[in-house]
KOLNULO-306964 format. One record per residue: z, y, x of N, C-alpha, C in turn. Coordinates in Angstrom, 1 decimal. Example, Ala and Ser with C-alpha at 12.3 -4.5 7.8 and 13.67 -1.06 7.14 Angstrom:
[site [7.8, -5.7, 13.2], [7.8, -4.5, 12.3], [7.8, -3.3, 13.2]];
[site [7.1, -2.2, 12.8], [7.1, -1.1, 13.7], [7.9, 0.0, 12.9]];
This chain:
[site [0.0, -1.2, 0.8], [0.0, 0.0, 0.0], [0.0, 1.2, 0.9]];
[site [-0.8, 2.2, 0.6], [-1.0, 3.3, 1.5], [-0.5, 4.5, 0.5]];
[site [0.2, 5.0, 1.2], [0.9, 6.3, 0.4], [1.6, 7.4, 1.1]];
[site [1.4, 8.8, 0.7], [2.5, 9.7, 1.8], [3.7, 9.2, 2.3]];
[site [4.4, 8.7, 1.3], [5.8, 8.2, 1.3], [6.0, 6.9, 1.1]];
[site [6.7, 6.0, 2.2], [6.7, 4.9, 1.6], [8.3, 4.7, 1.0]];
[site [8.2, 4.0, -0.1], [9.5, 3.4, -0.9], [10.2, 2.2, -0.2]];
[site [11.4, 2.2, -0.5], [12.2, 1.4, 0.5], [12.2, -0.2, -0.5]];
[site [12.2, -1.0, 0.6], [11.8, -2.6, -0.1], [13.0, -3.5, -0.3]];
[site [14.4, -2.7, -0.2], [15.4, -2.7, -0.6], [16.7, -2.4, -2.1]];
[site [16.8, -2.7, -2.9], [17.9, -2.4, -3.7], [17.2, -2.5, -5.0]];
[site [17.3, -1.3, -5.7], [16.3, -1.0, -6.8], [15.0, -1.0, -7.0]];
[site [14.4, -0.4, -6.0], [12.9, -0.4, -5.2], [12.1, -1.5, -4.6]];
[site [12.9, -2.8, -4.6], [12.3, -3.8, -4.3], [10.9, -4.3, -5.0]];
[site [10.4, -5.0, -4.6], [9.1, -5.2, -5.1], [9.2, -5.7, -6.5]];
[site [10.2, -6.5, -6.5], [10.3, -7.4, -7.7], [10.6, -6.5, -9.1]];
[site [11.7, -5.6, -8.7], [12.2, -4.7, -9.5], [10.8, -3.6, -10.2]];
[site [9.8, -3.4, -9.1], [9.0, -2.2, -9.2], [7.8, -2.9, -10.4]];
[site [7.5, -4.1, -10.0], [6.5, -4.7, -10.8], [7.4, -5.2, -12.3]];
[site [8.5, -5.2, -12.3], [9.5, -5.2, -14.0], [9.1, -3.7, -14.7]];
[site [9.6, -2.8, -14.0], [9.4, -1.9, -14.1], [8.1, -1.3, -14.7]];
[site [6.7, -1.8, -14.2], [5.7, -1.7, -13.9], [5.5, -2.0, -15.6]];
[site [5.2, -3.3, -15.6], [5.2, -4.1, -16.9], [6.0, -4.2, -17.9]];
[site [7.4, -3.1, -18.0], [7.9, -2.8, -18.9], [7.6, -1.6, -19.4]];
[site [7.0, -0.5, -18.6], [6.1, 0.7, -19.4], [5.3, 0.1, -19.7]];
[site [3.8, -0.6, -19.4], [3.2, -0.5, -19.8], [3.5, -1.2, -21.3]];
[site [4.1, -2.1, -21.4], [4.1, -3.0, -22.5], [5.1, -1.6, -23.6]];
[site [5.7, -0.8, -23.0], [6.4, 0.0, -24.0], [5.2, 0.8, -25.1]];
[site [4.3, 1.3, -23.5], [2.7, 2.2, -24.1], [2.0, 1.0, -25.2]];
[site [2.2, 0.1, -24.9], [1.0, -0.8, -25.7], [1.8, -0.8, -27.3]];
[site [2.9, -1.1, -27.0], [3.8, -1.5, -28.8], [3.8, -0.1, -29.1]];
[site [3.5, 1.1, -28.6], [3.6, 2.3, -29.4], [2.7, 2.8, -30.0]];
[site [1.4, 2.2, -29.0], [-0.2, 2.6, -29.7], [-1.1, 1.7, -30.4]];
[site [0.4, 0.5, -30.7], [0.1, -0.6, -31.8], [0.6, -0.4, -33.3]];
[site [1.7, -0.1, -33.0], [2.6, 0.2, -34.7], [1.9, 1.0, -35.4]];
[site [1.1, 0.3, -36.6], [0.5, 0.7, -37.7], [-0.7, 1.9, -36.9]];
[site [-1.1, 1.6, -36.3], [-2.4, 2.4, -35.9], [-3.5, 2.2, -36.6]];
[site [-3.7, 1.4, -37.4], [-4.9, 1.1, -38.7], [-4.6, 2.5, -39.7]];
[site [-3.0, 2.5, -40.2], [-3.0, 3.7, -41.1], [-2.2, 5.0, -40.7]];
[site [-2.1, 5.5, -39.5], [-1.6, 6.1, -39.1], [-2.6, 6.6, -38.1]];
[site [-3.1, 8.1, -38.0], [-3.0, 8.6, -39.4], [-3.7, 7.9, -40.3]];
[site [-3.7, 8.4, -41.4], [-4.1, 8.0, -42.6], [-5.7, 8.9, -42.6]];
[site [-6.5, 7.3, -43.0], [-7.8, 8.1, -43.5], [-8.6, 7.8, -42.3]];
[site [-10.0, 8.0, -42.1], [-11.2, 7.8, -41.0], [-11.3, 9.6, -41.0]];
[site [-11.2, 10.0, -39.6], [-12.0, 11.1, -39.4], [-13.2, 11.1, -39.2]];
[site [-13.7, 12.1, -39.9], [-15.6, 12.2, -40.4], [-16.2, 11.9, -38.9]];
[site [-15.8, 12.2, -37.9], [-16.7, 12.0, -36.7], [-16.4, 9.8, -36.3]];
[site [-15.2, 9.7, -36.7], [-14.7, 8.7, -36.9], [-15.8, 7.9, -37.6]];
[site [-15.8, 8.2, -38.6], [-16.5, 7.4, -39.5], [-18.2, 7.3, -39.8]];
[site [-18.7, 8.5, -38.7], [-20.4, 8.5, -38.0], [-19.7, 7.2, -37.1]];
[site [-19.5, 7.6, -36.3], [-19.5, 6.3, -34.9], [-19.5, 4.9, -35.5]];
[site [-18.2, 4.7, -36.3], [-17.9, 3.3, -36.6], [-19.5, 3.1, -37.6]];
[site [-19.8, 4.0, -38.2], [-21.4, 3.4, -39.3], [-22.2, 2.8, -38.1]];
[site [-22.7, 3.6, -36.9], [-23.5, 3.3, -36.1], [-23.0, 2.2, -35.5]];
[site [-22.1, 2.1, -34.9], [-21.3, 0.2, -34.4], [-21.7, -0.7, -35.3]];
[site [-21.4, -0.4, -36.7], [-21.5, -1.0, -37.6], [-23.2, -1.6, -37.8]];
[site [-24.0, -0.7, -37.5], [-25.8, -1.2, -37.5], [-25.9, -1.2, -36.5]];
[site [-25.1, -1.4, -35.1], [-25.6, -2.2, -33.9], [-25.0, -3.4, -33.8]];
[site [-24.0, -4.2, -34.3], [-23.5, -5.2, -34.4], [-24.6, -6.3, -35.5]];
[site [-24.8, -5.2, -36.5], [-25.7, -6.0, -37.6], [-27.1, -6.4, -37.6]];
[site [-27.7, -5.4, -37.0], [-29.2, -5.0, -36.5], [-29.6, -4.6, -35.1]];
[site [-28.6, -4.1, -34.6], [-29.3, -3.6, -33.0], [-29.7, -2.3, -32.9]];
[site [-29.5, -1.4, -33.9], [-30.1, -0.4, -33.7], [-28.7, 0.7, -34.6]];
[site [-29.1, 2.2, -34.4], [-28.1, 2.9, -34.9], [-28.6, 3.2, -36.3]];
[site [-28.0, 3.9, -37.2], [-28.1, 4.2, -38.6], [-29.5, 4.7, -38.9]];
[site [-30.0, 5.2, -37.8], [-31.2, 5.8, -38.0], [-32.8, 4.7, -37.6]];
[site [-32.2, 3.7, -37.8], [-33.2, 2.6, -36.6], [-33.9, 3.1, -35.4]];
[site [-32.8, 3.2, -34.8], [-33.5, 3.1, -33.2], [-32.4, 2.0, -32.2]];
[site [-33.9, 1.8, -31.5], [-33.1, 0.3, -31.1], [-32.5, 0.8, -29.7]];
[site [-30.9, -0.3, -29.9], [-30.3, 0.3, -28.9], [-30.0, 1.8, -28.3]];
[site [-29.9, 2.6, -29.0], [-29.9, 3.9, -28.2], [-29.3, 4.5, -27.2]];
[site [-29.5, 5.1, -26.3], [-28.3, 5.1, -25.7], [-28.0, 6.9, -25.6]];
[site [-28.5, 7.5, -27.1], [-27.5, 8.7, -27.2], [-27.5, 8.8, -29.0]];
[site [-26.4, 8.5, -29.6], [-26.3, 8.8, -30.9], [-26.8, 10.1, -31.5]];
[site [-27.8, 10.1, -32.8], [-28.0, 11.6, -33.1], [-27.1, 11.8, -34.4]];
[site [-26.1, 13.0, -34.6], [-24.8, 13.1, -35.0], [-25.3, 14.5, -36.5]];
[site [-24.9, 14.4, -37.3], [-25.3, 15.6, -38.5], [-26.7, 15.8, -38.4]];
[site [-27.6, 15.0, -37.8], [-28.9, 15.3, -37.7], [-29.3, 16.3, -36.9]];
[site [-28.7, 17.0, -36.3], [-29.2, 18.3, -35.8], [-28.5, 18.0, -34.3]];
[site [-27.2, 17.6, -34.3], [-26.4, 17.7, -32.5], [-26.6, 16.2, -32.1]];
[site [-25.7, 15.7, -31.3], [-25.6, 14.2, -30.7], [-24.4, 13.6, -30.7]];
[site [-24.3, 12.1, -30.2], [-22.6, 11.8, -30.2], [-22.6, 10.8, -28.6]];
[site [-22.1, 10.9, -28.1], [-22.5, 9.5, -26.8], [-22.1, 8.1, -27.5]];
[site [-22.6, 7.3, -27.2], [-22.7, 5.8, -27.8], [-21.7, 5.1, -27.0]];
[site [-20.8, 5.5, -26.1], [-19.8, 4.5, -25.5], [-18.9, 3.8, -26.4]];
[site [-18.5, 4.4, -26.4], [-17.3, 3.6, -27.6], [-17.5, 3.1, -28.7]];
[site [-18.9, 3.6, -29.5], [-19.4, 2.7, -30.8], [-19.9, 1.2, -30.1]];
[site [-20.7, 1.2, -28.6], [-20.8, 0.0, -28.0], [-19.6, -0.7, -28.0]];
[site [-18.4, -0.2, -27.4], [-16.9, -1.0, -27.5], [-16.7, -1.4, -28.4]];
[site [-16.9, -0.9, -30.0], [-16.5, -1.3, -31.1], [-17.4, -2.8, -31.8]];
[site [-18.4, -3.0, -31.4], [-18.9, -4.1, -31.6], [-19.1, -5.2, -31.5]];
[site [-18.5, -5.7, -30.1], [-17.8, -6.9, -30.4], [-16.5, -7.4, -31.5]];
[site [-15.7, -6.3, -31.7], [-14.7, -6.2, -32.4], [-15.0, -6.4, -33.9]];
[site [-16.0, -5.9, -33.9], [-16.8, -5.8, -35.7], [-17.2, -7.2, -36.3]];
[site [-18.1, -7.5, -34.8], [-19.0, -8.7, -35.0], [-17.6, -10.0, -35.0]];
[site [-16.6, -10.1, -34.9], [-15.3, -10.4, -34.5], [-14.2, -11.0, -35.5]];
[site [-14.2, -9.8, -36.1], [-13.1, -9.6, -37.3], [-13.5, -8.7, -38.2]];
[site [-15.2, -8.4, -38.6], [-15.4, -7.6, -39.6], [-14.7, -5.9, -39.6]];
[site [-15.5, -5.3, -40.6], [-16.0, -4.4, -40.1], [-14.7, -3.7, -41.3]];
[site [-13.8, -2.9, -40.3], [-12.5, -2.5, -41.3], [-11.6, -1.3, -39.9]];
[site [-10.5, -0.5, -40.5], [-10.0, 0.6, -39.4], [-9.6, -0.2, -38.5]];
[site [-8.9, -1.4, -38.3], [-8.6, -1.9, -37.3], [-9.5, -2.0, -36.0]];
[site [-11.0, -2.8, -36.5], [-11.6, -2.8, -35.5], [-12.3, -1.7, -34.8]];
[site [-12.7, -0.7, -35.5], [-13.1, 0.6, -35.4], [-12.0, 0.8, -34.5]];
[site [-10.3, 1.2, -34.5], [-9.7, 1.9, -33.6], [-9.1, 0.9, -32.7]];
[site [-9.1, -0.3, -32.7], [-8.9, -0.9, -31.8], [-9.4, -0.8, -30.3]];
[site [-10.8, -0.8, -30.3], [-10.9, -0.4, -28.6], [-10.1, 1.3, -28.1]];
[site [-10.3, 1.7, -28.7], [-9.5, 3.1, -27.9], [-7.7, 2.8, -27.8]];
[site [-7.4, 2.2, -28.5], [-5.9, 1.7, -28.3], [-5.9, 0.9, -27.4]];
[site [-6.6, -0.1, -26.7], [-7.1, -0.3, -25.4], [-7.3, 0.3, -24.2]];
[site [-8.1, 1.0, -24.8], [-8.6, 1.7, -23.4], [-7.5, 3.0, -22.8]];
[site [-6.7, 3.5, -24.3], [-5.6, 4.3, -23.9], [-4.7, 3.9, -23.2]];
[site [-4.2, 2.3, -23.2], [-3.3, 1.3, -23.0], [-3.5, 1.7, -21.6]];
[site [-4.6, 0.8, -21.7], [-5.3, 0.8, -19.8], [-4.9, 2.3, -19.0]];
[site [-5.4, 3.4, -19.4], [-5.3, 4.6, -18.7], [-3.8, 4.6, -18.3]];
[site [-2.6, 4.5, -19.4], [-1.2, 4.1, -18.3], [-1.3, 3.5, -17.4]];
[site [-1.7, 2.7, -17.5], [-1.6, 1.6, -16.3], [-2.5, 2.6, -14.8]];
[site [-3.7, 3.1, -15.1], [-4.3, 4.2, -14.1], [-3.4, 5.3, -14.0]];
[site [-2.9, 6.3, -14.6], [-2.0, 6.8, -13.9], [-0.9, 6.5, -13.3]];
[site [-0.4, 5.6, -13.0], [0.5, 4.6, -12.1], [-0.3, 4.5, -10.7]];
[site [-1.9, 3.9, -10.8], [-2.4, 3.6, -9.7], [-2.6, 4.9, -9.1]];
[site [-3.3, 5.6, -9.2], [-3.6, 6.9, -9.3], [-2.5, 7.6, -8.3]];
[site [-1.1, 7.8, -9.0], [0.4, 8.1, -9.2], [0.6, 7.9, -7.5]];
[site [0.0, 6.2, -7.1], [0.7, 5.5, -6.1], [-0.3, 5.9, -5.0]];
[site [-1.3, 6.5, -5.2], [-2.5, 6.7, -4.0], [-2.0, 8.1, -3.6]];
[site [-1.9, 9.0, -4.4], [-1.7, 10.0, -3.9], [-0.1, 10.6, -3.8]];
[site [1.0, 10.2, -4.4], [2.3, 10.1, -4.1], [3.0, 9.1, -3.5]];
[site [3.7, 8.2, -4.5], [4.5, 7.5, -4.4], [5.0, 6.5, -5.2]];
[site [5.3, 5.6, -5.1], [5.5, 4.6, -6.0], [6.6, 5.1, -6.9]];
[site [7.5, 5.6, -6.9], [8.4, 6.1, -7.7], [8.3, 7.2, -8.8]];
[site [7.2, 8.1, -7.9], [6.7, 9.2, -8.7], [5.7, 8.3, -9.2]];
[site [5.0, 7.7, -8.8], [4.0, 6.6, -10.2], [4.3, 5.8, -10.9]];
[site [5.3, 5.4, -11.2], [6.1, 4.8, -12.0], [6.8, 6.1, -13.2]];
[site [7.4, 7.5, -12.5], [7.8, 8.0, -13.6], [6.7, 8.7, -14.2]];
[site [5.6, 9.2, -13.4], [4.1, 9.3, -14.2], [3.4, 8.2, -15.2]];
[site [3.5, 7.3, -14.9], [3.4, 6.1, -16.1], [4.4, 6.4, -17.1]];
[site [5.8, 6.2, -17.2], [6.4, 6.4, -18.1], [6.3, 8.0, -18.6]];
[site [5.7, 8.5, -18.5], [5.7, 10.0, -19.1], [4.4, 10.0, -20.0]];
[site [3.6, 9.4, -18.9], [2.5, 9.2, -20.2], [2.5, 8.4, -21.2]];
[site [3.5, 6.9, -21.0], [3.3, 6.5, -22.4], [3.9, 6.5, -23.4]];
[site [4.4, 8.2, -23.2], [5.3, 8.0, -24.3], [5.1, 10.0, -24.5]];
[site [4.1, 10.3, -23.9], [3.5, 11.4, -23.7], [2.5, 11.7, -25.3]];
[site [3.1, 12.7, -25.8], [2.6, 12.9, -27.6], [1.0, 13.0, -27.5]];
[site [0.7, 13.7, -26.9], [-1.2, 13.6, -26.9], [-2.1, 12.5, -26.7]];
[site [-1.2, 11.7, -25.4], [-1.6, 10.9, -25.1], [-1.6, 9.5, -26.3]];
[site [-0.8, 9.7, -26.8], [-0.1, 8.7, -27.7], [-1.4, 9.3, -29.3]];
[site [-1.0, 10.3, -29.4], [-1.8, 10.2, -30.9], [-3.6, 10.4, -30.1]];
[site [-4.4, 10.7, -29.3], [-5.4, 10.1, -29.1], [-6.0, 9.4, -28.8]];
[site [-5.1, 7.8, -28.7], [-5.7, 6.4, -28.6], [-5.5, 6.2, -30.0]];
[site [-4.8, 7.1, -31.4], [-5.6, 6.3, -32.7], [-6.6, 7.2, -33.3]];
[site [-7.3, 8.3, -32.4], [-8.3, 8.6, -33.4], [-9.8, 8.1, -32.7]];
[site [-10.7, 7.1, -32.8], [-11.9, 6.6, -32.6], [-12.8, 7.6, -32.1]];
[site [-12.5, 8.4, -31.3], [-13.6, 9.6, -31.2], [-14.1, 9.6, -30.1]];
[site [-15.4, 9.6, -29.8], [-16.3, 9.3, -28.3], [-15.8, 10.1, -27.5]];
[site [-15.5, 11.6, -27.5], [-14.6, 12.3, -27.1], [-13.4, 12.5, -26.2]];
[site [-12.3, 11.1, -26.7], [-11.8, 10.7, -26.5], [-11.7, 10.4, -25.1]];
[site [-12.8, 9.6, -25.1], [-12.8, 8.0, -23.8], [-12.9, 9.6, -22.5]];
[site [-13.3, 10.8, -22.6], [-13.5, 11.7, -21.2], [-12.2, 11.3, -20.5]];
[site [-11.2, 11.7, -21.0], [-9.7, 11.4, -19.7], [-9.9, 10.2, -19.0]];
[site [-9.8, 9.4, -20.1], [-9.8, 7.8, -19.5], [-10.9, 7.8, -18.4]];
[site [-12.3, 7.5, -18.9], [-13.3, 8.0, -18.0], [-13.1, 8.6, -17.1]];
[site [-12.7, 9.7, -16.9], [-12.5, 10.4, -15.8], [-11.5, 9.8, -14.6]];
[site [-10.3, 9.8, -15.0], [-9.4, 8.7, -14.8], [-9.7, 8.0, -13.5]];
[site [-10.6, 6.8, -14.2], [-11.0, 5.8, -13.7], [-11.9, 6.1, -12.4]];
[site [-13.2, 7.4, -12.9], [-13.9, 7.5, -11.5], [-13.4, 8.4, -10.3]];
[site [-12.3, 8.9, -11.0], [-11.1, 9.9, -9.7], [-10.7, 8.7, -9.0]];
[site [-9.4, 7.6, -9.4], [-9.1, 6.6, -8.8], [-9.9, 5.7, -7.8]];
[site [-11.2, 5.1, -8.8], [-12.6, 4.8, -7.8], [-12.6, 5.2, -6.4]];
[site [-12.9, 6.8, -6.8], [-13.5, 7.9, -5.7], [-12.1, 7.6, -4.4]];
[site [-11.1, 7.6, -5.4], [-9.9, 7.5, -4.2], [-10.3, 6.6, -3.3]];
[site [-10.1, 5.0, -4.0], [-10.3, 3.8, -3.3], [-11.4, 3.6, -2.5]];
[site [-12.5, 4.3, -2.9], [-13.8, 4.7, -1.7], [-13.8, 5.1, -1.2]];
[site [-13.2, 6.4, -0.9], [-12.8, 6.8, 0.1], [-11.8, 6.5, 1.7]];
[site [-10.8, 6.1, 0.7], [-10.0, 5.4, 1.6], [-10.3, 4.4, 2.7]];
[site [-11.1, 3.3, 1.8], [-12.0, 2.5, 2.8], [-13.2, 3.0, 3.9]];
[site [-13.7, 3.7, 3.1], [-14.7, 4.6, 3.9], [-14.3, 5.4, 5.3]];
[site [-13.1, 6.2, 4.9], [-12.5, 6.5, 6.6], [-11.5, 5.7, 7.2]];
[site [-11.6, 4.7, 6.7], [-10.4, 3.9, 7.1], [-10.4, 3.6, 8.7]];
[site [-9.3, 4.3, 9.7], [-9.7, 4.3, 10.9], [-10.3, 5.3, 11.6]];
[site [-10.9, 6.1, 11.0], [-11.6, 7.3, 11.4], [-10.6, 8.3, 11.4]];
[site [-10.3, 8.9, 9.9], [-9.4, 10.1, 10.3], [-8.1, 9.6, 9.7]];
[site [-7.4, 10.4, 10.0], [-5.8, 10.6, 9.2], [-5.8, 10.3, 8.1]];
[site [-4.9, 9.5, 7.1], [-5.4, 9.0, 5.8], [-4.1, 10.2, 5.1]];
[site [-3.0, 10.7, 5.9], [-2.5, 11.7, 5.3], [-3.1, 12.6, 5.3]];
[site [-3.7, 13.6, 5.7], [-4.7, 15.0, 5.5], [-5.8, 14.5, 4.5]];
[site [-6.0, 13.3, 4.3], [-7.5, 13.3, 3.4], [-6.7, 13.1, 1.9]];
[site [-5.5, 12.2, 2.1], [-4.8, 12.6, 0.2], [-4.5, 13.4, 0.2]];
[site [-4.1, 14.5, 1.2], [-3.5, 16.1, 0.7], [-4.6, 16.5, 0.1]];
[site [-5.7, 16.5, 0.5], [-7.1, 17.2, 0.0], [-7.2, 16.3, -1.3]];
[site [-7.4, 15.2, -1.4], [-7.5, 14.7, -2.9], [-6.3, 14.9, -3.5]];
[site [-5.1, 15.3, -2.9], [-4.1, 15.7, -4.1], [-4.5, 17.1, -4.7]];
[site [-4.7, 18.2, -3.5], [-5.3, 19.7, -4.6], [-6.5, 19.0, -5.2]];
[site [-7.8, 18.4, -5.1], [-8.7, 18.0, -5.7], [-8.2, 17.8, -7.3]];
[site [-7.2, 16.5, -7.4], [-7.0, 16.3, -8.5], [-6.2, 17.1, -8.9]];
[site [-6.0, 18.0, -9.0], [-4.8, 19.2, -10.0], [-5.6, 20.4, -10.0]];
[site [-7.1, 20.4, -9.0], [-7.8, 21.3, -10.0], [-8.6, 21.1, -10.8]];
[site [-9.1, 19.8, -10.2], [-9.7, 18.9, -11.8], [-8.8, 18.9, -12.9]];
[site [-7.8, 18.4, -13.1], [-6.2, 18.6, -14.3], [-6.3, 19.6, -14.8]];
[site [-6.7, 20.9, -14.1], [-6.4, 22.2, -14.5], [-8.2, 22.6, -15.7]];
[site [-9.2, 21.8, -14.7], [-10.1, 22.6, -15.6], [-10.3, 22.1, -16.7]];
[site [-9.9, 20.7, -16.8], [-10.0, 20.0, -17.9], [-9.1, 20.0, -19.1]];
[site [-7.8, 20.4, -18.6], [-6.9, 21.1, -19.8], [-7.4, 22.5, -19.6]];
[site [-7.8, 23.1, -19.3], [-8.5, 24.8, -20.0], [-9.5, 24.3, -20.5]];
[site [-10.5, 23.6, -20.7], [-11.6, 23.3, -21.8], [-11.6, 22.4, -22.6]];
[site [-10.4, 21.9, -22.5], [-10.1, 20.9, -23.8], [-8.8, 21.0, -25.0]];
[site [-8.3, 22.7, -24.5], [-7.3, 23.3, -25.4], [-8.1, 23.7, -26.8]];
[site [-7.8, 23.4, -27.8], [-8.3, 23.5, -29.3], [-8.3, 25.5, -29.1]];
[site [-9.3, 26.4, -29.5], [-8.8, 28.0, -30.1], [-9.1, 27.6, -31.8]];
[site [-7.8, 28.0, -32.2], [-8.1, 28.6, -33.3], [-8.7, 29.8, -33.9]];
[site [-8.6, 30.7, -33.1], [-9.2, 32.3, -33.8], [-10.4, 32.4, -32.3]];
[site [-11.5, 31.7, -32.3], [-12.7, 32.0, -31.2], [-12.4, 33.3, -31.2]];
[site [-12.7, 33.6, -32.7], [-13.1, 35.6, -32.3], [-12.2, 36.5, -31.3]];
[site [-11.0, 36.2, -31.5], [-9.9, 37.0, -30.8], [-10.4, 36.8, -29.4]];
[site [-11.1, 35.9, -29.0], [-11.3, 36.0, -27.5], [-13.1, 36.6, -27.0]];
[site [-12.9, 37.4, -26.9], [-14.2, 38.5, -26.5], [-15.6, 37.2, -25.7]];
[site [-16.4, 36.9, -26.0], [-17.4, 36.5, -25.4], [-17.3, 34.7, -25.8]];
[site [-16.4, 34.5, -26.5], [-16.2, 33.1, -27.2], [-17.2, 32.8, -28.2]];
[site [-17.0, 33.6, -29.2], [-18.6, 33.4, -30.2], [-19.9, 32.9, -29.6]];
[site [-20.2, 33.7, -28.7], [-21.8, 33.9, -28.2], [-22.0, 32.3, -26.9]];
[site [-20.8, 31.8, -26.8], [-20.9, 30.8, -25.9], [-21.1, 29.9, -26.5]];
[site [-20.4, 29.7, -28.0], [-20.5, 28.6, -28.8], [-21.5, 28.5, -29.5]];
[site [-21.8, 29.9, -29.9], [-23.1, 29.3, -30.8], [-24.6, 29.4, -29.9]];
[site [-24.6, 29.5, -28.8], [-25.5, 29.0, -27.9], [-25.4, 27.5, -27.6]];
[site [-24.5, 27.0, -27.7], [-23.7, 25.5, -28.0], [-24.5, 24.6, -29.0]];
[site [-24.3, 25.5, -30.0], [-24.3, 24.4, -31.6], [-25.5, 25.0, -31.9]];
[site [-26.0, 26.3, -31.8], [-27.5, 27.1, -32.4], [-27.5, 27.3, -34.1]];
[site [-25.7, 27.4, -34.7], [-26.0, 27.4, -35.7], [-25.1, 28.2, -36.1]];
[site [-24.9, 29.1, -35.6], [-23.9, 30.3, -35.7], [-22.3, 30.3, -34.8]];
[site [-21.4, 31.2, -35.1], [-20.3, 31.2, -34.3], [-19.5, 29.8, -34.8]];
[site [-18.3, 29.0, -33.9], [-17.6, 28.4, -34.1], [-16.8, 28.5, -35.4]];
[site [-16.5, 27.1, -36.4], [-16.5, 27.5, -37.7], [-17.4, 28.0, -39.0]];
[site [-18.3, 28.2, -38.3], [-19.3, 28.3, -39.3], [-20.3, 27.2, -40.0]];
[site [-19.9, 26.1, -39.4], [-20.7, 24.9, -39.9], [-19.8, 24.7, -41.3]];
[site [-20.6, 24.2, -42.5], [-20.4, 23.4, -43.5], [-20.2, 22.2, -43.6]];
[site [-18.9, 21.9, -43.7], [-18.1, 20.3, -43.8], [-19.0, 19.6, -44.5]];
[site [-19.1, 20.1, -46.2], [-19.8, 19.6, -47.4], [-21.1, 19.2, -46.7]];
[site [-22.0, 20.2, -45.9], [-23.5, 19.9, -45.8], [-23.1, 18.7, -44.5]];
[site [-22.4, 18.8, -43.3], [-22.4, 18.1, -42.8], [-22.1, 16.7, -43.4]];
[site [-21.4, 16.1, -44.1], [-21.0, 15.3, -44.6], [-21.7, 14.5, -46.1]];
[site [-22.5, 15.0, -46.5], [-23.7, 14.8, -47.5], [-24.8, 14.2, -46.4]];
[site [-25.2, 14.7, -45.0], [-26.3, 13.8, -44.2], [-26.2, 12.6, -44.2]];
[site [-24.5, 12.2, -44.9], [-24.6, 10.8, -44.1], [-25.3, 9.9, -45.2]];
C-alpha cells in the first residue's frame, strides 16, 4: 500500500481490524440505499421514467422508443438528448425480473453502493488509511449521496464515473513512474488536482433557483436548451411527447 502516511499494523489499525471496518461501512451504505428504495421517494421522475421506457425497448427490441437500433445517444422531449449508460445498466435487470421501479432503480443503488467503496480507495491513495475509512463512512451516510442512488437519472452516474476514472488515473500513474520520481510530490499534485476537480464540479452541479438573480445566467442557459431562459420549458408539453 502506498500512501503519504503509513498506519500502524498494530492495535486497532491492524489489518484485520481495518478490512472489519472496511466491510462494515460499506455493508451499512448498501442496507441504507436498500430500505424501501422502490417507493421512496414515491412516484417515477419524468426523466426517470423517459430512460426506464427506453431500457424497456432495448431489453424487448434492441432499439430505443423511437426505433433506433442500439443507440448510443438517447433523444429526450424530442428536441434535447439523454446518454444511454444507465438505461444500458437497466436491462439486464428488466430482462430479469420484469419491468417495475425496482429494476429501473436498482442499478444506481449499485453503482452508488460501489462509489463508497471508491472513495475509500481513492481516500487511501492520496491520504491515509484512516482518513479513508472516515471518508467512506461520511459518504455512506452522507444525505446527497444517499438520496441520489434512488433517483434513476443518467445524470447521476457523473460522480461515480468520475470517481472511478480519477482513481484509474491514480493507479496509472503510480505504476507509470514507479521508480522514476518521488511518489510523495506526484500525490501532492494529484491531491490539489483532486479538490479542484471537487470544487468545479460542486460549482456546476449546485441546483439556482432564481437564474435571473445572477446577471449573465439566462443567456448561458438558453444557449443551452435554445428554448428560452431556464424554467421556461412546459412540463405539460414536455410530457404529452411521450
Amino acid at each position: 500500500m502506498n500512501t503519504m502516511t503509513q498506519d500502524s499494523s498494530t492495535g486497532l489499525w491492524n489489518n484485520k481490524n481495518r478490512k472489519i471496518f472496511f466491510w462494515s461501512i460499506l455493508a451499512l451504505a448498501v442496507i441504507l440505499r436498500c430500505i424501501r428504495f422502490a417507493t421512496v421517494p414515491d412516484g417515477i421522475n419524468q426523466d426517470e421514467a423517459m430512460g426506464a421506457v427506453d431500457a424497456w425497448a432495448l431489453s424487448k427490441y434492441g432499439t430505443d422508443r423511437y426505433g433506433t437500433f442500439l443507440p448510443v445517444h438517447f433523444t429526450a422531449w424530442r428536441y434535447s438528448q439523454m446518454s444511454v449508460l444507465l438505461a444500458y445498466c437497466m436491462v439486464p435487470f428488466i430482462k430479469l425480473f420484469g419491468f417495475n421501479t425496482v429494476t429501473v432503480r436498482l442499478p444506481m443503488v449499485l453503482i452508488s453502493s460501489g462509489a463508497v467503496a471508491l472513495v475509500y480507495l481513492v481516500g487511501r491513495k492520496l491520504f491515509s488509511e484512516r482518513i479513508a475509512l472516515v471518508a467512506m463512512l461520511l459518504t455512506a451516510v452522507n444525505p446527497w449521496q444517499f438520496m441520489q442512488s434512488r433517483w434513476s437519472l443518467d445524470c447521476n452516474l457523473f460522480p461515480h464515473i468520475f470517481l472511478l476514472g480519477f482513481y484509474l488515473l491514480l493507479l496509472g500513474l503510480e505504476i507509470l513512474v514507479h521508480g522514476l520520481f518521488r511518489t510523495d510530490i506526484l500525490l501532492l499534485r494529484y491531491r490539489c488536482l483532486f479538490r479542484n476537480c471537487i470544487s468545479f464540479c460542486i460549482l456546476h452541479m449546485v441546483p439556482v433557483e432564481a437564474p435571473a438573480e445572477i446577471p449573465g445566467r439566462i443567456a448561458v442557459r438558453t444557449d443551452l436548451y435554445g428554448s428560452g431562459p431556464a424554467g421556461s420549458h412546459s412540463s405539460g408539453n414536455q410530457c404529452g411527447t411521450l
